[in-house]
C-alpha positions in Angstrom: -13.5 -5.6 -74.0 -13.1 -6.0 -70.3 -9.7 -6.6 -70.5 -9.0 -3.3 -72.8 -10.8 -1.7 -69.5 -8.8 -3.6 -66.9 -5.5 -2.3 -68.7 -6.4 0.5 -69.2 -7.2 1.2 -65.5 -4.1 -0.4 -64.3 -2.0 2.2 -66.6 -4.5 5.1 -65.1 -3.7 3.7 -61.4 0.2 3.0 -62.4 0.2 6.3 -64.1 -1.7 8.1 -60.8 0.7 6.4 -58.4 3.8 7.8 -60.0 2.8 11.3 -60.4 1.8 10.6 -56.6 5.5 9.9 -55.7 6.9 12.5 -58.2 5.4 14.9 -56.0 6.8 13.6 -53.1 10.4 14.2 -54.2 9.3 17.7 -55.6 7.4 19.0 -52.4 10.6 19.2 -51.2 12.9 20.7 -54.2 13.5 24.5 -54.8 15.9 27.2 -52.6 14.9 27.3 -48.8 16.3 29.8 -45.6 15.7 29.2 -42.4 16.3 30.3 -38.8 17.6 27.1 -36.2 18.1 26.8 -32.5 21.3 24.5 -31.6 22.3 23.0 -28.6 25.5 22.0 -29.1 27.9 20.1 -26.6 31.2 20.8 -27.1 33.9 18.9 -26.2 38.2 19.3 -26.5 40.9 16.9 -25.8 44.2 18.2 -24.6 47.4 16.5 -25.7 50.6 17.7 -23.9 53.5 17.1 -22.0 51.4 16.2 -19.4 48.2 13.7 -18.9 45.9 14.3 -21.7 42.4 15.6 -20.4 39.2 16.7 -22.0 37.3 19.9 -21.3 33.5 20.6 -22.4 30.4 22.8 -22.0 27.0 23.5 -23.4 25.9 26.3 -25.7 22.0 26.9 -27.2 22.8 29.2 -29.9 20.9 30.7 -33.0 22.0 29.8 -36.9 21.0 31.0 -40.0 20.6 28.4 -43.3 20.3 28.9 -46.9 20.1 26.1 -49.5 18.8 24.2 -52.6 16.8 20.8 -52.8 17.2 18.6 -56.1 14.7 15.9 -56.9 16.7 13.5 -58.7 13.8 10.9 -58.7 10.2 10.2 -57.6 11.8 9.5 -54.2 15.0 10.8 -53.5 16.1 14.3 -53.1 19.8 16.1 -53.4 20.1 19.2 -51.1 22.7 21.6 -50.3 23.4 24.0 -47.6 25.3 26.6 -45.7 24.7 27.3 -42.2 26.3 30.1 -39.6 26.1 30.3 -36.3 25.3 34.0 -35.0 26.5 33.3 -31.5 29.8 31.9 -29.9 30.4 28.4 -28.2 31.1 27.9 -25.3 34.1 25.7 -25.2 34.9 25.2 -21.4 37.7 26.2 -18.9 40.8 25.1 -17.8 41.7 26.5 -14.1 40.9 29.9 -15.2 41.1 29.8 -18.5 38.1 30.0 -20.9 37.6 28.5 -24.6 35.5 30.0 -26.8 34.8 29.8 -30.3 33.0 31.7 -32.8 32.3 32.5 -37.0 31.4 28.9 -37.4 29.9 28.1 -40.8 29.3 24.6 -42.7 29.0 23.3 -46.0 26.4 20.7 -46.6 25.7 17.9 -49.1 21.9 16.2 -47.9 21.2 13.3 -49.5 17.3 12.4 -48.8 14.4 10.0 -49.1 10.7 11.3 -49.2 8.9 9.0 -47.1 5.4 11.2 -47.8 4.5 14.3 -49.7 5.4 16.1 -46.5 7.9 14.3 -44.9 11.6 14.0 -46.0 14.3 11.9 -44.1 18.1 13.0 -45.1 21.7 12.1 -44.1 24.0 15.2 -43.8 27.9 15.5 -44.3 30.1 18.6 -44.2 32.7 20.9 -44.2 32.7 22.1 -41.2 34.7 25.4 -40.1 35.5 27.8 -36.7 38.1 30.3 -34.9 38.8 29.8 -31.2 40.2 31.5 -29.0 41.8 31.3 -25.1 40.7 34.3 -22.4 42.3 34.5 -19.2 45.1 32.5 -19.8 48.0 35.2 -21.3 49.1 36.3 -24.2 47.1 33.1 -26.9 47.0 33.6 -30.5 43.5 32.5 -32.2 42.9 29.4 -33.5 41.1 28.0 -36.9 39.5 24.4 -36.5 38.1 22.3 -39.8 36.5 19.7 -39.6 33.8 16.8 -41.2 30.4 17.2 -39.7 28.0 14.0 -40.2 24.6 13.0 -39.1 20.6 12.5 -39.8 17.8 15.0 -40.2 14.3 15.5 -41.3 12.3 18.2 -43.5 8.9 18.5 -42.6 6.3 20.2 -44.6 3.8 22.2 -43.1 2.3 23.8 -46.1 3.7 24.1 -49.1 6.5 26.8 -48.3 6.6 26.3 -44.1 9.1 23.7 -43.3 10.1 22.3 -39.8 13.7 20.8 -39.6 15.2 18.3 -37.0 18.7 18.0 -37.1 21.5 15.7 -34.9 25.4 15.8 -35.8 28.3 15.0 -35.1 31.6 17.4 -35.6 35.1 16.0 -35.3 37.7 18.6 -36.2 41.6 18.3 -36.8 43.8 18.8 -34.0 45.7 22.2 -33.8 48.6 23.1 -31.7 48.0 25.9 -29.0 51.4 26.3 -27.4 55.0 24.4 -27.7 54.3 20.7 -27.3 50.4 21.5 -26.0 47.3 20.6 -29.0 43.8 20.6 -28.9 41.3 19.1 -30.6 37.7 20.0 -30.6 34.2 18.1 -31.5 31.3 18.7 -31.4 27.5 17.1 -31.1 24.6 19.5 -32.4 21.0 18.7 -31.7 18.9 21.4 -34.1 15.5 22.5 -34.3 14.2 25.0 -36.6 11.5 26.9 -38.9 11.8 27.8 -43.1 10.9 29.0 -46.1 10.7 27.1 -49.1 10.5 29.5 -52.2 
């Protein structure tokens, strides 16, 4: 008789514990939007006839982000978003010239581990793209930069639609030729903080 009880209150506890962790995973599944704040350095190398150099700046600038969280498990989650940036970046100057860029959107694959029922720890990779341009400097076409974006983030649940997101990334594009025998290749590094909805 008392081990009929025993098992049975080891299946209730087993049975209690995975629910537990299946919520975990699905605290965090459903669409979400959000508004972020980015402070991203940006930094380009210039390849040319002369010595190569490197021009940078900084830029805090809003983005917008819309996307959908799988639970695949009691633990891990499979997100996807797009973002877009609703300001330009500030890309630097050379003498007198200025580099800007601007319509920058990404494409996101987030795979994530819920540490808690409120907490959620991803890795991000992306497809990452922007136009640029050159002011200042005479008659320069625009440019469009792609590129793979990487890093690590975090989902925090306030309640059980308010999230908090923490974001750092790295963005390497391809280079792009800007004039004859002159390219340039941008990257950037984004540190994001930002407020959501989970629906």
């Amino acid at each position: 008789m008392k081990m009929n009880i025993l098992a049975v209150g080891c299946c209730m506890c087993l049975s209690f514990a995975t629910s537990v962790a299946y919520a975990q995973a699905s605290n965090f599944k459903g669409p979400f939007g959000g508004i972020l704040v980015s402070s991203v350095g940006s930094s380009t190398d210039i390849n040319g006839s002369g010595p190569a150099f490197s021009t940078g700046a900084q830029t805090v600038l809003p983005t917008l982000e819309a996307g959908y969280n799988f639970a695949t498990t009691e633990k891990f989650v499979l997100g996807a978003s797009v973002t877009y940036d609703l300001a330009k970046t500030n890309g630097g100057n050379i003498a007198t010239a200025s580099l800007q860029s601007d319509n920058h959107y990404s494409l996101n694959f987030k795979p994530g581990y819920a540490i808690n029922d409120t907490t959620l720890l991803y890795a991000t990779i992306g497809y990452n793209h922007r136009n640029a341009t050159v002011t200042n400097a005479g008659n320069f076409p625009g440019y469009s930069f792609d590129g793979i974006g990487y890093g690590i983030g975090s989902m925090l649940m306030l309640n059980e639609s308010i999230y908090l997101r923490f974001e750092l990334q790295k963005i390497n594009y391809g280079s792009q030729s800007i004039q004859s025998g002159v390219s340039a290749q941008p990257s950037l590094t984004v540190g994001t903080i930002g407020v959501g909805y989970k629906f």
